[in-house]
C-alpha positions, 0 to 999 in steps of 0.5 A: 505471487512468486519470485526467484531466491538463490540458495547454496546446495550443501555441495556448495552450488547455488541455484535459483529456487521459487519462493512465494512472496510476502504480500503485505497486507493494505487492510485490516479489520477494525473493532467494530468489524469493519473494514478499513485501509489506508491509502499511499504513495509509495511506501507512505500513508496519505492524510485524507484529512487532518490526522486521518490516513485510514478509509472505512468500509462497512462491509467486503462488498463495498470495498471495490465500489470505495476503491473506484470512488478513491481513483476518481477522486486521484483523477479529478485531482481531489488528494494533489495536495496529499500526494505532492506532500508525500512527495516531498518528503520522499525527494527530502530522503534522497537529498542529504 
């Protein structure tokens, strides 16, 4: 991925320039060598159950599989809750 930067030329004109943008990363690796990621709304992790934001996976081939079962999960309504909370505290932030 891409995006466009201005920067000023050392005669003093500015132009726009590509830049390869920073993609953060939503996964890791975890100690036992699993992979693990977190679900969110916006910019804030969703609690998938009490103090657990994070999804396990044993191994990169089930990633897209997990990743199916979390958007029929989102689908049939399963994470409302979460994703309401999460919203709430989101509206709260523009409010003051």
């Amino acid at each position: 991925m891409t995006r466009f930067r201005s920067v000023t030329d050392p005669d003093g004109g500015r132009r726009s320039v590509e830049v390869p943008r920073r993609v953060r990363a939503w996964w890791w690796t975890t100690d036992t060598n699993k992979l693990a990621l977190n679900i969110r709304y916006g910019a804030r992790k969703l609690e998938i159950s009490k103090g657990k934001s994070a999804v396990e996976i044993a191994t990169a081939a089930d990633l897209v599989p997990t990743l199916e079962l979390i958007k029929q999960a989102v689908e049939a309504g399963e994470l409302d809750v979460q994703i309401e909370a999460a919203a709430l505290k989101l509206r709260e932030g523009f409010v003051k």
